[in-house]
C-alpha positions as CSV (number, residue, x, y, z in Angstrom):
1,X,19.4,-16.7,4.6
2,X,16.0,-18.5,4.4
3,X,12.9,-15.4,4.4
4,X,10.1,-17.6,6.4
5,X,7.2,-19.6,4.5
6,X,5.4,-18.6,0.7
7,X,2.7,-16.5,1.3
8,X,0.5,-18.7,-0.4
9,X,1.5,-21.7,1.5
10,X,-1.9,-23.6,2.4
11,X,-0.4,-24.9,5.4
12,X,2.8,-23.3,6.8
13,X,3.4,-25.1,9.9
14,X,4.3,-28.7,9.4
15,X,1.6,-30.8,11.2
16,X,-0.7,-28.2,11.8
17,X,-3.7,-28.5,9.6
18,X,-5.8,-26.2,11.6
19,X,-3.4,-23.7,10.4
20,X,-3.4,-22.0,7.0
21,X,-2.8,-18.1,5.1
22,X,-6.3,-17.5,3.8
23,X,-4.5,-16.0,0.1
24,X,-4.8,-19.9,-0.5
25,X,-7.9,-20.9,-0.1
26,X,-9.8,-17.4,-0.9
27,X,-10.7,-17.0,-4.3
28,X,-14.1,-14.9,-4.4
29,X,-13.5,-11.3,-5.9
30,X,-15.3,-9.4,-3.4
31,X,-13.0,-10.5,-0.8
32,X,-9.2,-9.5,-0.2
33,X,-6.8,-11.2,2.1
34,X,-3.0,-10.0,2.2
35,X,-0.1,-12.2,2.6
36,X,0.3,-14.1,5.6
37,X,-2.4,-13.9,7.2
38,X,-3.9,-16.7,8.9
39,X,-6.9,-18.5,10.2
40,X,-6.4,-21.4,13.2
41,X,-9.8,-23.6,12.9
42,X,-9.7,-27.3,14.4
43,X,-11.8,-28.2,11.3
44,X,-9.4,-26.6,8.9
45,X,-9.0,-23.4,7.5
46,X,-10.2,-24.3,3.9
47,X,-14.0,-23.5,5.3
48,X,-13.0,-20.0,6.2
49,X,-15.6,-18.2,3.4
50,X,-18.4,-20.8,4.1
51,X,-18.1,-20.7,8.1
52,X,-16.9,-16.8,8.6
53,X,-18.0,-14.8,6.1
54,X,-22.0,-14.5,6.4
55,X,-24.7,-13.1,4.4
56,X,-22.1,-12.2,1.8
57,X,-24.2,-11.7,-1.5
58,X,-22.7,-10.4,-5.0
59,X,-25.5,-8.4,-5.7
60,X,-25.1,-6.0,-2.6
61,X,-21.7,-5.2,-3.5
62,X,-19.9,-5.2,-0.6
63,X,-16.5,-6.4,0.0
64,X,-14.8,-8.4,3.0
65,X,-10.7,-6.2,3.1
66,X,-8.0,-8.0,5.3
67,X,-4.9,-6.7,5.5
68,X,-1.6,-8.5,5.8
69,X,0.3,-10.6,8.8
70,X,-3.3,-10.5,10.2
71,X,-4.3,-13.3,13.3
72,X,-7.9,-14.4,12.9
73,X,-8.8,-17.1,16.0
74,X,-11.3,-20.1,15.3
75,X,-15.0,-19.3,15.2
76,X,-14.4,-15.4,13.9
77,X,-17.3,-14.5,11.7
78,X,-18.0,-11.3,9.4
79,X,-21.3,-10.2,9.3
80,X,-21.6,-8.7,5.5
81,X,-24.2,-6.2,4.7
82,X,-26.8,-8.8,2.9
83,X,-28.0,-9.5,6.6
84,X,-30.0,-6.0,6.5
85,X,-33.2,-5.5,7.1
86,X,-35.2,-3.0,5.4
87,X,-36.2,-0.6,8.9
88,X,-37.9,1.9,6.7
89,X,-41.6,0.8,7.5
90,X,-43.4,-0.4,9.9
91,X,-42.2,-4.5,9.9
92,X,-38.3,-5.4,9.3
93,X,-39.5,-8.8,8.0
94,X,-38.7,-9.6,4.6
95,X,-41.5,-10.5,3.1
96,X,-40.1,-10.1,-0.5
97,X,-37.7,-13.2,0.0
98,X,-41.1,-15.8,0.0
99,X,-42.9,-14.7,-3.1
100,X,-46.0,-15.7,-4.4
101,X,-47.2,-12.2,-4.6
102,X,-45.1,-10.7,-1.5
103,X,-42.2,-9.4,-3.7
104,X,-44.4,-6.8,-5.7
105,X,-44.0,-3.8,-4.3
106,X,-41.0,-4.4,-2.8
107,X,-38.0,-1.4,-2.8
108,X,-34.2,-2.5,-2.7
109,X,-34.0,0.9,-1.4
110,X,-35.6,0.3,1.7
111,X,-32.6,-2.2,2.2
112,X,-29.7,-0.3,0.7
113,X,-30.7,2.5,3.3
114,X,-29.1,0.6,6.1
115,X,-25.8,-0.6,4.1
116,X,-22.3,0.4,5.3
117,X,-20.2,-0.2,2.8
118,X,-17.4,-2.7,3.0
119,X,-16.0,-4.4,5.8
120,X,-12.0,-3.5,5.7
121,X,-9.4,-5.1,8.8
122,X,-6.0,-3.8,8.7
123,X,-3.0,-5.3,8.8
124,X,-1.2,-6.7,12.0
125,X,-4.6,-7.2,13.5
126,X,-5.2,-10.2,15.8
127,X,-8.5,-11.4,16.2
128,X,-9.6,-13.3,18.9
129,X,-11.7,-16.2,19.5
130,X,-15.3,-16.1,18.2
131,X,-15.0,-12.1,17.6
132,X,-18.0,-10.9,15.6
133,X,-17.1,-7.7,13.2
134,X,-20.7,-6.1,11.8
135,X,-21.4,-4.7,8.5
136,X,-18.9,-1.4,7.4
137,X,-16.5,-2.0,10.4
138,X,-12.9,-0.7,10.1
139,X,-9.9,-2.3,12.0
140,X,-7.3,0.0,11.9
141,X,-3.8,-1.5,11.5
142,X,-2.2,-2.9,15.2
143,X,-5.3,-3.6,16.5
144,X,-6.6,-6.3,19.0
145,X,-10.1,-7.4,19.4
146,X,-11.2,-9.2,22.2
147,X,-12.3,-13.1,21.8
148,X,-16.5,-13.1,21.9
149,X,-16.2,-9.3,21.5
150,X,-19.0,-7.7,18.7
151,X,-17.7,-4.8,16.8
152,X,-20.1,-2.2,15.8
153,X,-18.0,0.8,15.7
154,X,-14.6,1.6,13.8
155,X,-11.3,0.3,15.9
156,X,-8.3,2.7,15.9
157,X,-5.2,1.7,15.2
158,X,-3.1,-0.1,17.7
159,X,-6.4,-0.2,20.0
160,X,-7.3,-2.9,22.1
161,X,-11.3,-3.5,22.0
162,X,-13.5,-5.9,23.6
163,X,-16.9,-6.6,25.0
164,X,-20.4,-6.3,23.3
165,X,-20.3,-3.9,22.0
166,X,-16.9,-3.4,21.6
167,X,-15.6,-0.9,23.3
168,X,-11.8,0.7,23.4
169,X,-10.2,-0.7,26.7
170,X,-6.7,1.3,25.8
171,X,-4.2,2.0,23.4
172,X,-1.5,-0.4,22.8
173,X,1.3,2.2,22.5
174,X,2.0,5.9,23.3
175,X,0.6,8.2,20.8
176,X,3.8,9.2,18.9
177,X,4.8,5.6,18.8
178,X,2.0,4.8,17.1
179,X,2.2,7.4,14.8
180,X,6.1,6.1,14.1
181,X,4.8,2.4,13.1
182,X,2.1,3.9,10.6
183,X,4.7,5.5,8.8
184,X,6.9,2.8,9.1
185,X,4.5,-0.1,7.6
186,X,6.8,-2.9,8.6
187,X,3.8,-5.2,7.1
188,X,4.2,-3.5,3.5
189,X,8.4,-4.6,3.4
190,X,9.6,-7.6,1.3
191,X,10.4,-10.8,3.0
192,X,13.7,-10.8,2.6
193,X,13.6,-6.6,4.7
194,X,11.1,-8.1,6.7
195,X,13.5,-11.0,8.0
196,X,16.4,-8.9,8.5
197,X,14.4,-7.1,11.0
198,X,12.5,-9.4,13.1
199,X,14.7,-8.8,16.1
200,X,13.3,-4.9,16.1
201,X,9.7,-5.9,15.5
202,X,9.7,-8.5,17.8
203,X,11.9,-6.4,20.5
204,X,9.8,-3.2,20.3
205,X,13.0,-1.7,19.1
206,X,11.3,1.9,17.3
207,X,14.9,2.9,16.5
208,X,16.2,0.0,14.8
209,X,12.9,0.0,13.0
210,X,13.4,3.8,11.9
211,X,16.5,3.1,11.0
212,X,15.8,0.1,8.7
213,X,13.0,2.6,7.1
C-alpha cells in the first residue's frame, strides 16, 4: 500500500510547480513548518519566506509556527513583530533607523513594548487567498480564514473567520465534536495510520476515527 507523497517533496503534484510543502524550501531557524503543508503561488512556492513572511528580523526574536497538513493560498503574508512602531511617545516614526545623530537616545524598549510574541498556525488550517495574519496571532488547529481576511485576534479551533478584522462567522463543528478531533490529532499519526484512515477523515466519520485512536 503506497502512504501518499515524502513530506519533503518540493513538488508533490506532477506538473504543478505552483505547488510545493514549505519543509523544503524553509530553512530559517526562527520559522517552523510541519509536514505537508503547502503553499499554491503561480510564481512558485520557493519565494514563500521572501514574499510572505514580512518584517521578520533575528534580532526581535520572534518566530513564524505552522503546523502540519496546513493550506496556505497564494498572496498569504505574515506580518512579524519587526513591523512595530515604538507608540510610547508622542511620534511612531522611527527616527533611529536614519542615523546621523537620530539613533542616540533611542530605547528598544519603546519598541519591545508593543511585541506579541510569536506568530503560531495550527495544524489542518486552510488559509485563504491573500489572508493577512498580524504579529502574536494564534490559529487554532481546524481553522479557516477567509481569503483578504486580516487577523488581529486569536482564531479558535475549528472556527471559520473572515473580514477585516477578522471576525468568527461560526464554528465548523458541534462543540463535543470538536473536542473529539483535538484529542484525536489525526495530523500527529504516521503515514502509513494516516492512509488507512482517509476514508473517516475525509467522510466525517467521528467513530471510525475514535476507533482507529
Amino acid at each position: 500500500m503506497t502512504t501518499g507523497p515524502h513530506p519533503l517533496d518540493p513538488h508533490p503534484m506532477p506538473g504543478q510547480p505552483r505547488v510545493g510543502f514549505l519543509k523544503a524550501f524553509v530553512k530559517q531557524p526562527n520559522i517552523e513548518v510541519g509536514d505537508y503543508t503547502y503553499y499554491d503561488d503561480p510564481r512558485g512556492p520557493e519565494g514563500f519566506v521572501e514574499r510572505c513572511v514580512q518584517h521578520h528580523y533575528d534580532f526581535i526574536g520572534d518566530r513564524l509556527v505552522i503546523g502540519r497538513f496546513c493550506a496556505i493560498a497564494t498572496g498569504t503574508t505574515f506580518i512579524m513583530n519587526g513591523a512595530n512602531h515604538a507608540m510610547t511617545g508622542f511620534s511612531t516614526y522611527p527616527f533611529n533607523i536614519f542615523g546621523r545623530g537620530w539613533e542616540q537616545g533611542f530605547d528598544l524598549a519603546t519598541i519591545r513594548a508593543g511585541f506579541r510574541g510569536d506568530t503560531v498556525v495550527g495544524n489542518d488550517v486552510w488559509i485563504g487567498q491573500e489572508a493577512t495574519i498580524m504579529p502574536g496571532v494564534r490559529i487554532g488547529d481546524g481553522a479557516i480564514v477567509a481569503a483578504q481576511s486580516v487577523v488581529t485576534a486569536n482564531v479558535a479551533p475549528y472556527a471559520i473567520v473572515g473580514g477585516n478584522p477578522a471576525r468568527e462567522i461560526r464554528r465548523r463543528f458541534p462543540e463535543h465534536v470538536i473536542a473529539e478531533l483535538l484529542a484525536i490529532r489525526w495530523w500527529d499519526w504516521d503515514a502509513e495510520k494516516l492512509t488507512r484512515n482517509l476514508d473517516a477523515i475525509r467522510g466525517a466519520d467521528l467513530d471510525a476515527l475514535k476507533r482507529a485512536t
